[in-house]
N, C-alpha and C positions, 0 to 999 in steps of 0.2 A: 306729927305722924300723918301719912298719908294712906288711909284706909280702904281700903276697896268694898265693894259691892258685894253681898252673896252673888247676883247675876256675873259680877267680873268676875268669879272665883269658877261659878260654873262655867266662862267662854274660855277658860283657858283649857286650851287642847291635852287631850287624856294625856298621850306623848309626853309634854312638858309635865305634868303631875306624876307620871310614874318615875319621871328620871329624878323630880325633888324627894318623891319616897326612896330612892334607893340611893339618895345621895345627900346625907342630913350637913355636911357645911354649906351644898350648894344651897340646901332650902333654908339657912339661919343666911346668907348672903342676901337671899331673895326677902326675907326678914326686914333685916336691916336696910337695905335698901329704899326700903319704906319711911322711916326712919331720921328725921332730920334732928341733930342735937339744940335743947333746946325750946323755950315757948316762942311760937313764930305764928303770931295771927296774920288772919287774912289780910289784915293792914297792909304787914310788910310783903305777905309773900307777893302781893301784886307788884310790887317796886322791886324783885329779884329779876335776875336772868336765870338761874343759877343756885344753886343750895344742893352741898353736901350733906351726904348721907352718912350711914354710923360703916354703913357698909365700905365708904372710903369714895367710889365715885359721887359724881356728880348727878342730878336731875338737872334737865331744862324745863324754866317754866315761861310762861310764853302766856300775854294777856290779847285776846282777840275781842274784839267789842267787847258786852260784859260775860263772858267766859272768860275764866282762866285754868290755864292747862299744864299738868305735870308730864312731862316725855309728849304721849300721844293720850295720855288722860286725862277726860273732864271732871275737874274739881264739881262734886252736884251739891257739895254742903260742906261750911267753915264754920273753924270757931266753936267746936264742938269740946263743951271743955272735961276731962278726965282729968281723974286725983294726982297723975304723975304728967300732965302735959296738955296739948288742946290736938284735938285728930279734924283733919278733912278730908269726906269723904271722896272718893274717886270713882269712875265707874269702869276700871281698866286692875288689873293687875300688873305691876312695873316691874318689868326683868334688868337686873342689872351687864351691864356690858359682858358676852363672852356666856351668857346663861341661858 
């Protein structure tokens, strides 16, 4: 799972947070989207291009020196492990294509 920030949650634009309040598949999309099936440490996800979501598209990940990046998000913490999986943090919230 790809987690975001409280500070990502507050840059996203009132706009986009009123339309997921009054639009609850759009915001379990935006959910999911987060969402990669599966345990997938930091290991691998540096050796992807690429990992689907629950949400059905795809994420681009994309390794720049030692940064590594989801869409247009910097991964700031891996390997974070939780009783149903392992979360990394991000510091962007990720809108899925069309949202």
């Amino acid at each position: 799972m790809f987690a975001p920030t409280n500070a990502a949650f507050a840059a996203v634009p009132k706009a986009t947070i009123k339309k997921l309040e009054a639009n609850k598949s759009l915001l379990v999309k935006v959910l999911e989207y987060h969402v990669v099936k599966g345990e997938v440490l930091a290991a691998r996800v540096v050796k992807l291009r690429s990992a689907k979501t629950l949400e059905g598209a795809s994420v681009k990940v994309k390794v720049s020196g030692a940064s590594v990046y989801v869409n247009q998000a910097k991964v700031i913490k891996t390997n974070v492990k939780a009783s149903n999986g392992v979360i990394h943090v991000i510091n962007a919230v990720l809108l899925p294509p069309g949202a």
